[in-house]
N, C-alpha and C positions, 0 to 999 in steps of 0.2 A: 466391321462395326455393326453393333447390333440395332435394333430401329427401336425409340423409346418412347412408348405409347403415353404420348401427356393432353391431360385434359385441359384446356384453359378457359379459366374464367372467373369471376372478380371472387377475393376470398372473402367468405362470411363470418367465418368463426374459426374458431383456435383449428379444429380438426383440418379443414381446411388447408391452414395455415402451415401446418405441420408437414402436410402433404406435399404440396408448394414449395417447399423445402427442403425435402425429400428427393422433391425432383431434381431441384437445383442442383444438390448435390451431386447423383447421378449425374447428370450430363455435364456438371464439371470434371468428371472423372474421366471422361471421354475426350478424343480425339477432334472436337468440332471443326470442320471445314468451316473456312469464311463465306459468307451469306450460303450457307443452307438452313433447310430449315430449321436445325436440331439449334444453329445459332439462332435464328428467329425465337423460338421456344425459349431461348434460355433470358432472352431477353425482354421476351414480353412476363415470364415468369417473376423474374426480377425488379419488373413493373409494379406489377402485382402485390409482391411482397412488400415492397417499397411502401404503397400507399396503406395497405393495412397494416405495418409498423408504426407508419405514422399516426395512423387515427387510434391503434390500441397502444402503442409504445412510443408515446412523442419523448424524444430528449427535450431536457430544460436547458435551456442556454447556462452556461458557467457565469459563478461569479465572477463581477468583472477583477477583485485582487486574487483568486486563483487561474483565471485567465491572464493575468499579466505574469505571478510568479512560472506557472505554466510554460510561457513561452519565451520565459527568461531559462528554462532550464533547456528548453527544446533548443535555445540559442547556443546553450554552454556559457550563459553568463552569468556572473553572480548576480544577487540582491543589491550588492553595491553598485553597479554598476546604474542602477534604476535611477542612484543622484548623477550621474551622469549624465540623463537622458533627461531627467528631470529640472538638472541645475541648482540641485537644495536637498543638503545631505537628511537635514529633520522632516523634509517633505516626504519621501523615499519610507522614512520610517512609520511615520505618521498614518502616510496610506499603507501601507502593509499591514499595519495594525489594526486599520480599521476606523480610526481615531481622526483622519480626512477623509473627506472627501474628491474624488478628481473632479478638477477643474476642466472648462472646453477646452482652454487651451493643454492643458496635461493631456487631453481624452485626444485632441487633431497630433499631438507629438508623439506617444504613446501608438496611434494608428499607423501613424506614417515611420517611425522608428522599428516599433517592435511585431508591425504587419497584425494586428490583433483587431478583427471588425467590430468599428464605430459599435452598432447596434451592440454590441458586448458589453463596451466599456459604456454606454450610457445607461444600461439597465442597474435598476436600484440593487443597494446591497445593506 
């Protein structure tokens, strides 16, 4: 295994970032032993990337009714199923449309039914 000369240190800009990148790739192509250093490296690289995604590439949370359609398909369930969980076939419709709002109580059954995080389903839509 060949030894893979990496620089670390917090990324500043795209070039940077690209590098970082770069690297990571590289040493995923490799053989890593567990705790050596080359694992060290790829981990703090990883770090790295991590926080500079976040601060130039934040995801925005999903809407909360493609978050629920979302994870009704992730389920394998239909739309229909939503009055099910709901208890009110026009409700089901209603919020899918856009045309309701969820309710807390929809938002606590909804979390604890279809495992979908609180903070999703209460952000405005």
């Amino acid at each position: 295994m060949q030894k893979i000369s990496i620089m670390l240190r917090l990324i500043k800009n795209e070039e940077q970032y690209e590098e970082a990148l770069e690297q990571i790739y590289v040493l995923m192509q490799e053989n890593i032993l567990p705790d050596s250093a080359d694992e060290v490296n790829l981990e703090i690289l990883t770090l790295l990337v991590k926080e500079y995604e976040k601060e130039h590439y934040p995801i925005t949370p999903p809407n909360p009714i493609e978050a629920i359609k979302f994870r009704l398909e992730q389920m394998g369930l239909k739309e229909s199923e939503l009055s099910k969980i709901l208890g009110n076939r026009s409700r089901k419709s209603d919020i899918l449309n856009g045309n309701r709002k969820l309710s807390l109580s929809m938002i606590r059954t909804l979390h604890k039914k279809l495992n979908i995080p609180a903070e999703i389903l209460i952000s405005e839509y």
